[in-house]
N, C-alpha and C positions, 0 to 999 in steps of 0.2 A: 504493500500500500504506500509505504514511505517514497519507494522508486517512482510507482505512477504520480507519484503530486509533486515527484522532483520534475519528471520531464514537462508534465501540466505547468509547472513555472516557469520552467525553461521556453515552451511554446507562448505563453501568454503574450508578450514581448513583442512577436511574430507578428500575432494574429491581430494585436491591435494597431498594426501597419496596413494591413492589407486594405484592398481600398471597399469603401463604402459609402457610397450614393445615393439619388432618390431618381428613380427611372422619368426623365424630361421629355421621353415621347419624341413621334415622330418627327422628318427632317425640320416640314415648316416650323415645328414648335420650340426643338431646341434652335433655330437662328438667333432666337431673343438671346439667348446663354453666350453665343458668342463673338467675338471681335471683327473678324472677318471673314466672309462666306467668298468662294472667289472658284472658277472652275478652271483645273489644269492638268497638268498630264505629268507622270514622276518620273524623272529621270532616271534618279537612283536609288536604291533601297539597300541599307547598310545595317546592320546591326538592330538597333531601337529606334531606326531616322529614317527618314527618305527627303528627297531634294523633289520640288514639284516646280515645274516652270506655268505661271499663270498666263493662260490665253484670256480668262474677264474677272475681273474685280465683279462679285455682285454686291456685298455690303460691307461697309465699309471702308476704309483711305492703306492703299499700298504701294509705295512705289516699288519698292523690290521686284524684278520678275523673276526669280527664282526665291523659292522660300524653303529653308531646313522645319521640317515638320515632327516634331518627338513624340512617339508612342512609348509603350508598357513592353519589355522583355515579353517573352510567351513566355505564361508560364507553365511549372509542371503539372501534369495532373490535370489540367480545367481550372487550378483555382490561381488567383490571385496569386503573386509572389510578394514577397516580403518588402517594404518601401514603395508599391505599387500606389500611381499614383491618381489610379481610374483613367488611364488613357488604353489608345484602342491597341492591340497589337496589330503588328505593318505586315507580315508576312504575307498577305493579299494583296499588295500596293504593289505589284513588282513593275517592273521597268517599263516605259512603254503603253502602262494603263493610263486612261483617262478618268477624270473625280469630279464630284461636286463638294467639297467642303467647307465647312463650319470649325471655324478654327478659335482658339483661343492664344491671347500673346502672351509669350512666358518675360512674366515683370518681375518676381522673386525667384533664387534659387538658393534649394539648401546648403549648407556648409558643403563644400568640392562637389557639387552640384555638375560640374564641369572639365574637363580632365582632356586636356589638348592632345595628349599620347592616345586616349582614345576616342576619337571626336565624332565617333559616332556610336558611341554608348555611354548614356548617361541620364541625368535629368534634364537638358538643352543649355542652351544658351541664353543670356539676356535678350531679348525681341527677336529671338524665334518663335516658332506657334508651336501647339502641341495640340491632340487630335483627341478628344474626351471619347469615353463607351457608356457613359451615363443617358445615352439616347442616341435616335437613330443621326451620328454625324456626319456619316459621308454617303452620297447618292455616286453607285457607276454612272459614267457616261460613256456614249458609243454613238462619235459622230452628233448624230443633233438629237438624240436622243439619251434621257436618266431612267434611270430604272433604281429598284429600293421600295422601303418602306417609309415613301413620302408623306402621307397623310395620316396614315391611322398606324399604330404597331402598339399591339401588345408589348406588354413590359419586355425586356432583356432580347426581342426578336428585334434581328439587324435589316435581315431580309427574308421576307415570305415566297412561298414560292404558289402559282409565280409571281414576280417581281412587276407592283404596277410600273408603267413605262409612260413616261411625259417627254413630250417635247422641250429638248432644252427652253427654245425662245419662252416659251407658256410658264415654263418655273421659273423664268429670270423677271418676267411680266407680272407673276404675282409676288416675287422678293420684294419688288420696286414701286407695288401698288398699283399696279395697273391692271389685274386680272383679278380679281372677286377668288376666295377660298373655291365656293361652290362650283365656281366654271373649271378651275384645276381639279375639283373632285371628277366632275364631268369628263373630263380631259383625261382621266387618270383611267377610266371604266375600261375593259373589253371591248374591243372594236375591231370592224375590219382597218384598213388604211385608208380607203374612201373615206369613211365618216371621220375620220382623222383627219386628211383633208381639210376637209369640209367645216369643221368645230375648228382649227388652225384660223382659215380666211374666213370666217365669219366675228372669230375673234378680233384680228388685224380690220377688219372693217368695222369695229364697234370703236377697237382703241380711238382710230382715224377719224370718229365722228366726236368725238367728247375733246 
């Protein structure tokens, strides 16, 4: 008994690192959460980071067009690892992929938070961004189209399957206020391509009149 509440101590320590959140729901919802939402494509994926070059700014001020983005080591098991800081793990981001993300700017870091020998494993840099799994933050892109769990996601689900699919222009249209929740619901439904069309230029012709 004595042994099992040595390790129980020993583990405590652990366990109140690991990370812990309160699930912020889908893409449009966590945008309010963070700094800059911007769609790009990743150059490189190294360790706990990846490099993404930005093709649009959708919310908020960047001039950078490359930005180092820090996620969470994988960890072992499915669970959390120890220091875990609730960011997403990268090993799906690989080279080459196109994103929609919801980024947050790293403005504090802990004590050697940073470590130039290994610059790309760590807690980030000063105004770099880092990639929260506290909700759905990052939407695939492919070409002019997102796919994800943009509107509605059950708690801890990243993407359902299958995966609603929106026309880039249509989610950058309601990031920026010009497209109603409902018409992106709309937008979001099962369709052939015609009626996709069709909801697209009927859209573009509503903007064009207001």
């Amino acid at each position: 008994m004595s042994r099992l509440l040595l390790v129980l101590a020993l583990l405590a320590p652990l366990a109140s690192r690991a990370c812990e959140c309160l699930w912020q729901g889908a893409f449009v919802d966590v945008v309010d959460h963070a700094d800059l939402v911007v769609s790009g494509r990743v150059t490189a994926q190294r360790g706990n980071s990846l490099d993404l070059d930005i093709d649009q700014v959708l919310l908020g001020r960047e001039h950078r067009e490359r930005l180092r983005v820090w996620g969470d080591p994988v960890p072992a098991g499915g669970r959390a690892t120890p220091g875990s800081r609730c960011r997403a793990e990268l090993a799906t981001f690989v080279p080459g992929s196109q994103w929609v993300l919801a980024l947050q700017r790293i403005r504090e870091l802990p004590p050697a938070g940073f470590n130039p020998n290994t610059p790309h494993v760590g807690h980030g840099r000063l105004d770099d961004y880092s990639l929260s799994r506290c909700g759905v933050y990052w939407l695939q892109r492919d070409g002019r189209v997102v796919s994800g769990n943009i509107l509605r996601s059950p708690r801890w689900e990243y993407r359902s399957q299958p995966a609603p699919v929106v026309l880039h222009e249509l989610l950058v249209d309601h990031l920026q206020g010009r497209l109603p929740r409902a018409s992106l619901n709309e937008a979001a439904r099962p369709r052939d391509r015609r009626h996709t069309r069709q909801l697209m230029e009927q859209t573009r012709d509503f903007l064009q009149d207001q």
